[in-house]
C-alpha positions in Angstrom: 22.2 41.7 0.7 22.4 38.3 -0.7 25.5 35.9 0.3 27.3 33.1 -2.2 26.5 30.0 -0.9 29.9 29.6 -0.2 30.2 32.6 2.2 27.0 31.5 3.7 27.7 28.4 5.1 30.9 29.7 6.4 29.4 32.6 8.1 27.1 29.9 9.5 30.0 27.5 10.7 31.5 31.1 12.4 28.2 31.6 14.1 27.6 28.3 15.0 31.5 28.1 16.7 30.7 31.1 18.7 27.5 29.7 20.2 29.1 26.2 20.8 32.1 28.7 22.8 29.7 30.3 25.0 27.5 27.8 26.1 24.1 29.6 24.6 22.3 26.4 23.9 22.8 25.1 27.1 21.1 28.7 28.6 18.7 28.2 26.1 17.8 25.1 27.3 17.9 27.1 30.8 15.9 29.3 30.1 13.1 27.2 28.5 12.5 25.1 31.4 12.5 27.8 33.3 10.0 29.6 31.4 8.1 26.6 31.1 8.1 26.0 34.6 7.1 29.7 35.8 5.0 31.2 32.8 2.5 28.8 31.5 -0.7 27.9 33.1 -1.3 23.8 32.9 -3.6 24.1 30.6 -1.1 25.8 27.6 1.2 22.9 26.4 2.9 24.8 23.5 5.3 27.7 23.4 5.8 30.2 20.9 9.0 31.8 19.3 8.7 34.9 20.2 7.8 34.1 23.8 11.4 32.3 24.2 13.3 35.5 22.0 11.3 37.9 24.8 12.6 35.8 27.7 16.3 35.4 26.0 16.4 39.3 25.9 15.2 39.9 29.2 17.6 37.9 31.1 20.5 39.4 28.1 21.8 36.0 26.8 20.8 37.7 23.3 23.2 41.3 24.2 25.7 38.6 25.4 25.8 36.6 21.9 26.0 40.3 19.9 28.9 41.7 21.9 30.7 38.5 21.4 30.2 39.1 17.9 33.4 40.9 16.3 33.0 42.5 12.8 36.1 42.6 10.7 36.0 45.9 8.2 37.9 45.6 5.3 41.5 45.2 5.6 42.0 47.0 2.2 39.8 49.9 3.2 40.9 50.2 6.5 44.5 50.4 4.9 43.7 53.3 3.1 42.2 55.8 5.7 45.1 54.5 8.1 47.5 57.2 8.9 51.2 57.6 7.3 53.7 56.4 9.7 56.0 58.0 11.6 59.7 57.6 10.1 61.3 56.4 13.8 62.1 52.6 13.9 58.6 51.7 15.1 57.7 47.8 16.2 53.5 47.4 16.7 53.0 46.0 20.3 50.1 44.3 19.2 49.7 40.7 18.7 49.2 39.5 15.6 46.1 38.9 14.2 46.2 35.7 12.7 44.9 35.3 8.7 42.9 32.8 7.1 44.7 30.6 4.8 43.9 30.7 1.6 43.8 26.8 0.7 44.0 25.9 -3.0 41.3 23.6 -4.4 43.9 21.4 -6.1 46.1 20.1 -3.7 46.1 17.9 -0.6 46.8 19.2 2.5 47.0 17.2 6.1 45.4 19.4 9.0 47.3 18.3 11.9 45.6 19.5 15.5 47.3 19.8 19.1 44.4 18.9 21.0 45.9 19.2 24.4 48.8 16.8 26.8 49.1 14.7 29.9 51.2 12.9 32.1 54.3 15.1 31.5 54.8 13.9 35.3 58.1 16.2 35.9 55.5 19.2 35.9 53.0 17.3 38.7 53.9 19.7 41.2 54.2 23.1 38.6 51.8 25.9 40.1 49.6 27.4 38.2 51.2 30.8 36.6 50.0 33.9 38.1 48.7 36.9 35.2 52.0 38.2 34.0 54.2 35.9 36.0 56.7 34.6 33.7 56.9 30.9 33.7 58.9 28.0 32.0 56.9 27.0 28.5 56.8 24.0 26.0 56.9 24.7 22.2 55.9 22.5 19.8 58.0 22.5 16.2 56.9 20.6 13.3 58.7 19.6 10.0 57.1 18.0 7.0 58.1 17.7 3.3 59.6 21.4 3.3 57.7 23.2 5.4 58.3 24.3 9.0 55.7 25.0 11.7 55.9 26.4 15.6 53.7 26.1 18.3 52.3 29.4 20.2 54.2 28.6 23.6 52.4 27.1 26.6 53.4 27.2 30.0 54.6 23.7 31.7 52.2 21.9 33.1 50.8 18.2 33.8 48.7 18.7 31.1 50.2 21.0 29.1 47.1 23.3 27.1 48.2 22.9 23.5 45.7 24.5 21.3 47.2 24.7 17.7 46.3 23.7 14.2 49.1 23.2 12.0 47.7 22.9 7.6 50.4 21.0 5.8 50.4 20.5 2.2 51.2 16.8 1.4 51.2 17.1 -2.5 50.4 17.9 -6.2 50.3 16.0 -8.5 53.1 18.1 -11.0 53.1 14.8 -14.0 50.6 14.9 -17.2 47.6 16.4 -15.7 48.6 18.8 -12.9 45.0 19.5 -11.9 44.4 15.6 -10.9 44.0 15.6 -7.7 46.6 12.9 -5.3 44.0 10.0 -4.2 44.6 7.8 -1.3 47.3 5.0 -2.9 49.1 7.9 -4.3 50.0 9.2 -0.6 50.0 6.1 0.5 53.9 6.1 -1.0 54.5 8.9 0.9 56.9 7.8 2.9 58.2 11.3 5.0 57.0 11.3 8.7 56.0 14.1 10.8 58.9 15.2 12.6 57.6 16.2 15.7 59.9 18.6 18.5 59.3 20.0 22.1 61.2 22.0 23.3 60.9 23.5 26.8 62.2 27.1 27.8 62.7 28.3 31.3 62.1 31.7 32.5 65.9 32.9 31.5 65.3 31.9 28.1 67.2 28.8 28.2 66.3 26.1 26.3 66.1 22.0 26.5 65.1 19.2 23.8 62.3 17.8 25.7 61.3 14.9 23.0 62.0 14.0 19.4 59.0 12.2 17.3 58.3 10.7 14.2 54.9 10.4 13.7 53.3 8.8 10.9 50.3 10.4 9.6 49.3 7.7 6.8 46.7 5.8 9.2 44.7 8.8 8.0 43.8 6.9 4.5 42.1 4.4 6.5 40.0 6.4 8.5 36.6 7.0 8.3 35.7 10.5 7.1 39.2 10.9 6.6 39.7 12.0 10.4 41.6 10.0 13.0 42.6 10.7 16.8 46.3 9.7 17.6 47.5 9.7 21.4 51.2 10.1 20.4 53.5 9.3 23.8 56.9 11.0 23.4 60.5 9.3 25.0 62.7 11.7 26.2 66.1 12.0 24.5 69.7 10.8 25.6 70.1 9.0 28.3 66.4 9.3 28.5 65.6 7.9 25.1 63.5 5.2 26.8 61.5 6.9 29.6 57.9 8.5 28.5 57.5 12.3 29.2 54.1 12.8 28.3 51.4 11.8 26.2 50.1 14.4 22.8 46.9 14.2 21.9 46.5 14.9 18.1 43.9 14.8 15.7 44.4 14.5 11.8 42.2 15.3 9.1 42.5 15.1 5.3 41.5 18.2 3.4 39.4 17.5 0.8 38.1 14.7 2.2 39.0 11.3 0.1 36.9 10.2 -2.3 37.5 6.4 -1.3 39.5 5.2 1.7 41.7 2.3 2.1 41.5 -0.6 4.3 43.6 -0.6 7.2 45.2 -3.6 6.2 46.4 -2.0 2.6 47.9 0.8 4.7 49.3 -1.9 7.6 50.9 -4.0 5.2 52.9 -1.2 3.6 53.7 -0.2 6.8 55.2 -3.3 7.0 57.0 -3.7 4.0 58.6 -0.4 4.7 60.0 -1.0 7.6 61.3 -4.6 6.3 62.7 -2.7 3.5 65.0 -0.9 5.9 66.1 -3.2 7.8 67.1 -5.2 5.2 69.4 -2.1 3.8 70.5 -1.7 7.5 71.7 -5.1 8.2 73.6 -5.3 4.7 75.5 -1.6 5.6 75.8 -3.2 9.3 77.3 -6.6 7.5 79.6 -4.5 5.1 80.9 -2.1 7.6 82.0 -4.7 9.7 83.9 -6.2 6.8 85.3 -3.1 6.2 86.7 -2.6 9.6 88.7 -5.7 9.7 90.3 -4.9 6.9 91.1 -1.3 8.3 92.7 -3.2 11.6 94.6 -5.7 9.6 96.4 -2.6 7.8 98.1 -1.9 11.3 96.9 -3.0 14.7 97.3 0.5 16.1 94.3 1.8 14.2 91.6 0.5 16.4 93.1 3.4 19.0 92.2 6.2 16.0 88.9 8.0 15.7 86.9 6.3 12.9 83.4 7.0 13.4 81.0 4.9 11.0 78.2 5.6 13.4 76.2 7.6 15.5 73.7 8.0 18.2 70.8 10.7 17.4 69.1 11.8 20.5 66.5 9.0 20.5 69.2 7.0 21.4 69.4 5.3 17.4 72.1 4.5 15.4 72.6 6.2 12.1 75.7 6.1 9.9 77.8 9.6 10.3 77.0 10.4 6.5 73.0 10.4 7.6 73.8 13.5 9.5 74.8 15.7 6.4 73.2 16.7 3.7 73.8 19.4 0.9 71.4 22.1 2.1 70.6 25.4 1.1 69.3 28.5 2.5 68.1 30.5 0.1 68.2 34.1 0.7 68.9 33.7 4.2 72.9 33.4 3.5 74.9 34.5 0.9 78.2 33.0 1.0 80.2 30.0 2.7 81.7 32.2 5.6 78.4 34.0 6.6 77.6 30.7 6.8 79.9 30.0 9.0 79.3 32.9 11.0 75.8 31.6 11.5 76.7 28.1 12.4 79.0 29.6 15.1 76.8 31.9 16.6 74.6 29.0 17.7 74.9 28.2 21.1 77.7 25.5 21.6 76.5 23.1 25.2 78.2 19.5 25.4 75.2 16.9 25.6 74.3 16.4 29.8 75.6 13.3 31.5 74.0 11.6 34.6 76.6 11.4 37.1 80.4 12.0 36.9 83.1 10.5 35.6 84.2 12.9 32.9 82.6 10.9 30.0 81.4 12.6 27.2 77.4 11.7 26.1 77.2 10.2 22.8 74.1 12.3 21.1 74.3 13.7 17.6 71.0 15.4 17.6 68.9 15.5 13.7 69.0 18.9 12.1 66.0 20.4 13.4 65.8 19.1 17.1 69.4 21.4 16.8 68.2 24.4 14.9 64.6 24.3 16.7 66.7 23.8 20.2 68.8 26.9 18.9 72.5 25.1 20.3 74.0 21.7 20.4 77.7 19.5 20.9 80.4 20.6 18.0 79.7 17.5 16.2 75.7 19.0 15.9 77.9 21.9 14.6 80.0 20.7 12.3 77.4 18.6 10.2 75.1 21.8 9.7 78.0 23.7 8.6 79.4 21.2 6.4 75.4 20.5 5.0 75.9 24.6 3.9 79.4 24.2 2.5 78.2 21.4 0.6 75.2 23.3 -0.6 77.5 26.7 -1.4 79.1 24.1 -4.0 81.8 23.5 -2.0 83.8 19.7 -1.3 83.1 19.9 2.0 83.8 17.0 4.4 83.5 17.0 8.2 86.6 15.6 10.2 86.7 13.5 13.5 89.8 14.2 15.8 91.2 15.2 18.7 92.2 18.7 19.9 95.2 19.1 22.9 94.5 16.9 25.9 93.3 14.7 23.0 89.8 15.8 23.9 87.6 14.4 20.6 86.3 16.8 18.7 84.9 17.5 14.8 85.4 20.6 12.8 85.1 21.2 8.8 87.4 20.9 5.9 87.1 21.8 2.4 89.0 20.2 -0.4 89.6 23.2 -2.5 90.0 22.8 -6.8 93.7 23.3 -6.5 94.4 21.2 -3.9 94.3 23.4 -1.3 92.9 22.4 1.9 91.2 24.4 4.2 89.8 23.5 8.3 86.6 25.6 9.4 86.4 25.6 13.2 82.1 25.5 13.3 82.4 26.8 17.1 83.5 30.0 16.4 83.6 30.8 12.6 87.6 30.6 12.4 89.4 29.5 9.1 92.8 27.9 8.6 95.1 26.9 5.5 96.4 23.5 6.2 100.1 22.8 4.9 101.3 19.8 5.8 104.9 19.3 7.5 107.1 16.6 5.4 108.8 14.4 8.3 111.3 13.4 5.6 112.6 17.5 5.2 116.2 18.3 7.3 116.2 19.4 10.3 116.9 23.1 9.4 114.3 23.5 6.8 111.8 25.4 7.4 108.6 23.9 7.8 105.1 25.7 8.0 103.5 26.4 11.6 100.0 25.0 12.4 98.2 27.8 13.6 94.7 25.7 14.1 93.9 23.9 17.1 94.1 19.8 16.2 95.8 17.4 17.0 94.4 14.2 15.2 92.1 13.0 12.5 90.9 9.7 12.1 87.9 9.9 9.4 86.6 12.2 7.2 82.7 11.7 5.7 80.2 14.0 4.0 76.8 13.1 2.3 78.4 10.7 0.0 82.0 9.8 1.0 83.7 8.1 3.7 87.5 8.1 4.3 89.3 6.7 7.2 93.0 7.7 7.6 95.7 5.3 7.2 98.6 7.3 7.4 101.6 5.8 9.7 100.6 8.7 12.6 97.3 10.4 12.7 99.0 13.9 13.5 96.9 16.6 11.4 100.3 18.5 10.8 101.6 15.9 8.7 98.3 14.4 7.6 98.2 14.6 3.4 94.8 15.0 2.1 95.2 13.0 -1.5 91.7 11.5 -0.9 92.4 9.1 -4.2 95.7 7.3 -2.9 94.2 4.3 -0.8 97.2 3.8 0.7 96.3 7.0 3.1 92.8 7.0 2.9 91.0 4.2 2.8 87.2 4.9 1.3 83.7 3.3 1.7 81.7 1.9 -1.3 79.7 5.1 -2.2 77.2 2.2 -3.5 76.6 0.8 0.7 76.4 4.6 1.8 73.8 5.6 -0.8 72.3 2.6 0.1 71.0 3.7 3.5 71.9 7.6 3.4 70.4 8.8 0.2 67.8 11.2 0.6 64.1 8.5 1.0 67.2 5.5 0.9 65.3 4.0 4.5 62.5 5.6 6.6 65.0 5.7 9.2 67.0 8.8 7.8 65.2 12.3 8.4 64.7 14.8 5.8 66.5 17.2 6.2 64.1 20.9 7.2 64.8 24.1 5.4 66.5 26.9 7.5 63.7 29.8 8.3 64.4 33.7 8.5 64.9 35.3 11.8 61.8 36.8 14.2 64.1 39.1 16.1 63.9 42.6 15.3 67.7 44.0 15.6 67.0 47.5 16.0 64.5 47.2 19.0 66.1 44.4 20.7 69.5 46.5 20.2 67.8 49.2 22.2 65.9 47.3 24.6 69.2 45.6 25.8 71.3 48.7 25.7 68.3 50.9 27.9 69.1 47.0 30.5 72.7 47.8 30.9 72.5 51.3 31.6 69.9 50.9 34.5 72.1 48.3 35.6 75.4 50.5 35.4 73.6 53.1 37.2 72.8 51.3 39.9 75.9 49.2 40.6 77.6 52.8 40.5 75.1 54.1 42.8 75.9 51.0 45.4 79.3 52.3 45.0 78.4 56.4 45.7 78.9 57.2 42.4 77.2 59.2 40.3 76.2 58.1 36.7 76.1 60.6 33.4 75.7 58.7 30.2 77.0 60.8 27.2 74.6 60.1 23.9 77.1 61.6 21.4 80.1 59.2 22.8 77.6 56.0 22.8 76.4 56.9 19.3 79.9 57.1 17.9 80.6 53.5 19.3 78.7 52.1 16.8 80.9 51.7 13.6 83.3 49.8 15.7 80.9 47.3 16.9 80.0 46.9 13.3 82.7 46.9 12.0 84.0 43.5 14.9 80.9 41.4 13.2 82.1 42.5 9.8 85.6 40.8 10.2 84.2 38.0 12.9 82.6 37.4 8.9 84.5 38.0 6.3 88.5 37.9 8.3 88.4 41.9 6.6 88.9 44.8 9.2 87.4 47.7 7.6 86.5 51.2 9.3 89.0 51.6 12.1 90.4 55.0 10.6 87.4 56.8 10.7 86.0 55.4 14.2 89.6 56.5 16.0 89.0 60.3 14.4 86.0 60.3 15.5 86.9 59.4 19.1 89.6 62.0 18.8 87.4 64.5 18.4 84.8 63.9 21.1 87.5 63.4 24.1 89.3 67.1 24.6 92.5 67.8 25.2 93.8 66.8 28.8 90.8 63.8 29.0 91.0 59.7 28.7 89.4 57.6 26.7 88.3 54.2 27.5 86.9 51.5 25.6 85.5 47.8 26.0 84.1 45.8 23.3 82.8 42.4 24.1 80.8 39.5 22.4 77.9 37.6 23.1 75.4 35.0 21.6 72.7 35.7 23.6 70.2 38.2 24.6 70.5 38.5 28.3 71.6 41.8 29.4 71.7 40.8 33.4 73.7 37.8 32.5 75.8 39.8 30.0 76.6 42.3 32.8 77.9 40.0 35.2 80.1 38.3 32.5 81.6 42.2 31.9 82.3 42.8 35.7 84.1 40.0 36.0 87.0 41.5 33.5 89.2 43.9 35.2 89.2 46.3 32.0 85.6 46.2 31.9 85.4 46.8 35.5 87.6 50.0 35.5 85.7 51.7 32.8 81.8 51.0 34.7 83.4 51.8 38.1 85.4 54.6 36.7 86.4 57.9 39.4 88.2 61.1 38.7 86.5 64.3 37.0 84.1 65.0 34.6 83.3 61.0 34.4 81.1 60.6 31.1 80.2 56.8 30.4 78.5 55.4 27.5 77.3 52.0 26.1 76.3 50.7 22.9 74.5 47.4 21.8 74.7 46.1 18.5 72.4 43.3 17.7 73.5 41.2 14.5 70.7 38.7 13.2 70.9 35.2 11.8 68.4 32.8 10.6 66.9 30.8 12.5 66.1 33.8 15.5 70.5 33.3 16.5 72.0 36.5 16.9 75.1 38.1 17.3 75.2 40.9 20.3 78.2 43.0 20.2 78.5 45.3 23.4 81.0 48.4 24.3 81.2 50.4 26.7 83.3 53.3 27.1 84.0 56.1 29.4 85.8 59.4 29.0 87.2 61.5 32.1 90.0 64.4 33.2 93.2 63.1 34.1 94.3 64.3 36.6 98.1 63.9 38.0 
C-alpha cells in the first residue's frame, strides 16, 4: 500500500513522537553498549542490523514500541456497524477523544502552547493529589479576535502542569485577492492581544480570578523560524494587581511559517508608537474630563456629593472610562430575546469584590467581560454592563445607571429609553423589570401620584457604549428623576467625539475586545437527575437520624415538574402559565382525608449538600422533610434550567403527602 507523501511524513512525525515519549533511543543506546560489551569477541569491530533487532526483541523493547502503538479504524465505518441507541436520555461516560483540526492552507493561524508554570508560591506547601482525590484546579481561558479557548484543568500546584495547545486563527485576507496569504507587516497591524485568564476552582466548585493578562503575541514576526518562547509572569488582581502569582511558560509558533521575518526593531518601534498613540488619546480624554467636571460642580456645589462615575478600575487595578466596559454584543443563537437575556445575566453568580481588612468599604474592581463570564459571577456593576452590552445588541437604547439603593448603598442596574418615551429599570441581579413614572413635586397634595415599586433611591450618571449623561436635576431622587436625555439643563452629556476617542472598538490598545458568549457544557437532563438522586440520599438519612422512615413516591415527584417549569418560565418572561393543570393534577394524586405539601425553592448553583442545608434552614421546608403522621409519602424534583456560558438555573420542590389525622 503506497502513502501520499503528505500522509507519509505525518505518519513519520506520529512515529517519531511516540519513540521520543518512551525513551526507545535512549534503550537503544542501552542495549547497544551492552551488546557491544557482552557479545563481540575483540577482534569483531562492527555490528550488524539484525544482530541489534535480535537483541531489541529479546529484551521486548520492540513488543513495548507495538503495544504503544494505537490504530484508529475508520470513524465512518465504525459509525456504521455501531449499534442503534437506546431511546433513554443516555450521556457517554467516556472522555472525549480529541480530533485533529483540520487547518486551511490559506489562512494564518498562531499556535499558542502552555508549556508548563512556576512560582505560584501560594501552592508551595499543596500536597500532591492522591488518584481520585478531588483537589483545587487552575484553568486557563483564552480570548483572541472572536474566538474562545479553555484549558483542560490542572490541579494547584507550585508548578502547575499545563499541557495545552491552543490554534488560533489570526486572519484572511477577505480584499481583492482572498487567496493572498497575510505576510508579516500585514499582522504586524494587528493590534488585539491575547487575553489571557486563570481561574482557580476549589474542591466545592467555587471559583476565584486568579490573574488577568494581556499578552502580546506580535514578537513572533521577529523570530527566527517563526517560533518564540515567552515566560509570561501574571499580577494577581484587585488589591493584588501588583503582586506576581506565578510565572507561564508559553511557546508561540506561526503556522505557515513566514516567508520573510521582520527585524525586531520594525516590530519594537510599532510597539512603541502604539502605545504613544494611547496615551496621547488618554491624556486628552483625562484633560477633557477634567474640564468637564468643573463645569458640572459650578452648576451647583452639591453635585460633587452625587454619583458620577467617568471612570473605573478593571481588576488589574487600571483605569478605563465607564463606557469601555459596554459594548453592543450579541449572542447569536444562544438568546433569543432582551428578558432571556436578562434571565441569563441574573443567573450568574452575584459576590461583591473581597476587601483586605474591615471597615465596611466596598472594593473598587469592575472586572473586563470575560475574566466575568470565564469566572462565572462578579459585583452588580460586572452585572449591569453585560446586560446592558445584550440590550444594546437586542437593538435596544440601553444605558446602565449609577445610584444608590436604601441605606444609600451604591449600586448600578439597567435602563432602557423606550421609542415612546417610556422608561424602563432592569434590576441585572435578579432579572426583575419596572416601568418608571416619575412623581411631579409641583402636583397638590391630594393628587394621586404613581408608587415606585423598584428598589432606588438615586441616580447620578447614566453611560452606554457611546453616551455619557450626568444628572443635573435639583435632587437626585429616581422618583422624580425625568429622563429627557436632550434637555441639558437635566442631563448634562459628554462629547460623543472624546468617548469615541478612547472607547471605540481598536480606539487604544488599552480597551479589550470584547469575547463572544459560548453555549453551555452542562447537560440539564443528567445533572437534573444526578442532583435530585443527592437530595434524596440526603433526606433519607437526616430522616433516619431522626427514626423516621423514608418512602419516596415517583408518581407525586414526577407530577412536580410542570410547576418547577413553569417558576423559570415566568422568572423569564413575568407570564405565569400552567398552574390549572399542575393543581388538578395534585388533586388527583392526594385522596380524600390526606395533605398535601409543597416547597419550591431556587438556586444558581449545582450543589445539592449546600442546597440542602439552605432548605432546612426554612421552617416550611423543614416540616415537609421531617414530616410525621400516617401514610408519610415524600417526593422531590430537580429541574435544571441551562444558560450560556455553563450558568444554570436549578429549581427544586419537594413535597410530601400524608393522613390527617385529628
Amino acid at each position: 500500500m503506497s502513502l501520499p507523501p503528505e500522509k507519509a511524513s505525518e505518519l513519520k512525525q506520529i512515529i517519531h513522537q511516540q519513540l521520543l515519549k518512551m525513551d526507545v533511543h535512549g534503550r537503544i543506546r542501552e542495549v547497544l553498549a551492552e551488546t557491544i560489551r557482552e557479545e563481540l569477541a575483540p577482534e569483531h569491530q562492527q555490528l550488524s542490523t539484525e544482530d541489534l533487532i535480535r537483541a531489541l526483541r529479546q529484551r521486548g523493547i520492540i513488543d513495548d514500541v507495538m503495544k504503544e502503538l494505537k490504530f484508529v479504524t475508520d470513524v465512518n465505518e465504525t459509525e456504521r456497524t455501531s449499534a442503534p441507541k437506546p431511546s433513554t436520555h443516555f450521556v457517554d461516560r467516556e472522555p472525549p477523544v480529541l480530533k485533529k483540526t483540520n487547518i486551511d492552507p490559506t489562512r494564518r493561524y498562531l499556535y499558542l502552547q502552555v508549556l508548563g508554570g512556576k512560582a505560584f508560591l501560594e501552592h508551595l506547601q499543596e500536597p500532591e493529589p492522591l488518584p481520585g482525590q478531588i483537589c483545587s484546579t487552575f484553568t486557563l481561558c483564552l480570548h483572541f479576535r472572536n474566538q474562545r479557548f479553555r484549558s483542560k484543568p490542572v490541579p494547584c500546584a507550585c508548578e502547575p502542569d499545563f499541557q495545552d495547545g491552543f490554534l488560533l486563527e489570526i486572519h484572511k485576507d477577505s480584499l481583492g485577492d482572498g487567496s493572498k496569504m497575510v505576510d508579516a507587516t500585514t499582522m504586524l497591524s494587528i493590534c488585539d492581544p491575547v487575553h489571557m485568564v486563570l481561574i482557580k476552582t476549589d474542591t466545592f466548585g467555587e471559583t476565584t480570578l486568579v490573574a488577568s493578562y494581556f499578552l502580546e503575541w506580535r514578537s513572533v514576526l521577529a523570530a527566527e523560524n517563526g517560533i518564540t518562547n515567552v515566560a509570561v509572569e501574571l499580577l494577581g488582581v484587585g488589591t493584588e494587581s501588583k503582586v506576581s502569582v506565578g510565572v507561564l511558560n508559553i511557546r508561540l509558533e506561526m503556522y505557515p511559517q513566514l516567508n520573510k521575518t521582520l527585524s525586531s526593531e520594525i516590530t519594537s518601534t510599532q510597539f512603541t508608537l502604539e502605545r504613544q498613540k494611547t496615551a496621547e488619546k488618554e491624556r486628552l480624554f483625562l484633560v477633557y474630563a477634567k474640564q468637564w467636571w468643573r463645569e458640572y460642580l459650578q452648576i451647583r456645589p452639591t453635585h460633587n456629593t452625587r454619583l458620577v462615575k467617568i471612570f473605573a478600575q478593571d481588576e488589574n487595578g487600571v483605569n478605563r472610562p465607564v463606557c469601555s466596559y459596554v459594548r453592543p454584543l450579541r449572542a447569536g443563537r444562544l438568546l433569543d430575546t432582551p428578558r432571556q437575556a436578562a434571565r441569563f445575566v441574573s443567573v450568574l453568580g452575584y459576590e461583591r469584590a473581597a476587601v483586605i481588612g474591615g471597615g465596611g468599604g466596598k472594593q473598587e474592581q469592575w472586572c473586563t467581560l470575560l475574566a466575568f463570564l470565564c469566572r462565572n459571577k462578579g459585583d452588580c456593576e460586572d452585572h449591569a454592563n453585560l446586560l446592558c452590552s445584550l440590550l444594546l445588541g437586542f437593538g435596544l437604547e440601553a444605558f446602565v445607571c449609577v445610584g444608590t439603593k436604601a441605606k444609600g448603598v451604591p449600586h448600578t442596574w439597567v435602563m432602557t429609553y423606550g421609542s415612546d418615551g417610556t422608561i424602563t429599570f432592569w434590576e441585572s441581579l435578579t432579572g426583575h423589570r419596572y416601568i418608571h413614572r416619575p412623581i411631579n413635586p409641583d402636583d397638590p397634595p391630594l393628587a394621586e401620584q404613581p408608587k415606585p415599586l423598584y428598589p432606588y433611591r438615586t441616580i447620578g450618571c447614566i453611560f452606554n457604549h457611546e453616551k455619557f449623561f450626568a444628572n443635573c436635576q435639583p435632587t437626585d431622587a429616581v422618583e422624580v428623576c425625568v429622563f429627557e436625555l436632550h434637555d441639558e439643563s437635566k442631563w448634562k452629556p459628554m462629547s460623543g467625539e472624546a468617548i469615541k476617542s478612547v472607547c471605540a472598538p481598536g480606539a487604544t490598545s488599552s480597551v479589550p475586545p470584547s469575547p463572544p458568549l459560548c453555549a453551555s457544557t452542562i447537560d440539564a437532563a443528567v445533572t437534573s437527575n444526578e442532583i435530585e438522586v443527592q437530595l434524596r440520599i440526603l433526606v433519607s438519612e437526616h430522616r433516619k437520624d431522626l427514626d423516621l422512615s423514608t418512602v419516596w413516591d415517583d408518581q407525586l415527584s414526577y407530577l412536580l415538574s410542570p410547576a418547577l417549569a413553569a417558576y423559570e418560565l415566568e422568572r423569564t418572561t413575568g407570564v405565569s402559565v400552567g398552574n390549572e393543570e399542575f393543581q388538578d393534577a395534585v388533586r388527583r394524586a392526594v385522596p380524600d382525608g390526606h395533605t398535601f405539601k409543597g416547597f419550591p425553592i431556587h438556586f444558581v448553583h449545582r450543589n445539592a449538600r449546600r442546597a440542602f442545608a439552605t432548605c432546612l434552614r426554612s421552617p416550611f421546608c423543614e416540616e415537609i422533610i421531617c414530616c410525621r403522621g400516617d401514610q408519610v409519602r415524600l417526593a422531590v424534583r430537580v429541574r435544571v434550567f441551562a444558560y450560556p456560558e455553563s450558568a444554570c438555573a436549578v429549581w427544586i420542590m419537594f413535597a410530601c403527602k400524608y393522613r390527617s389525622v385529628l
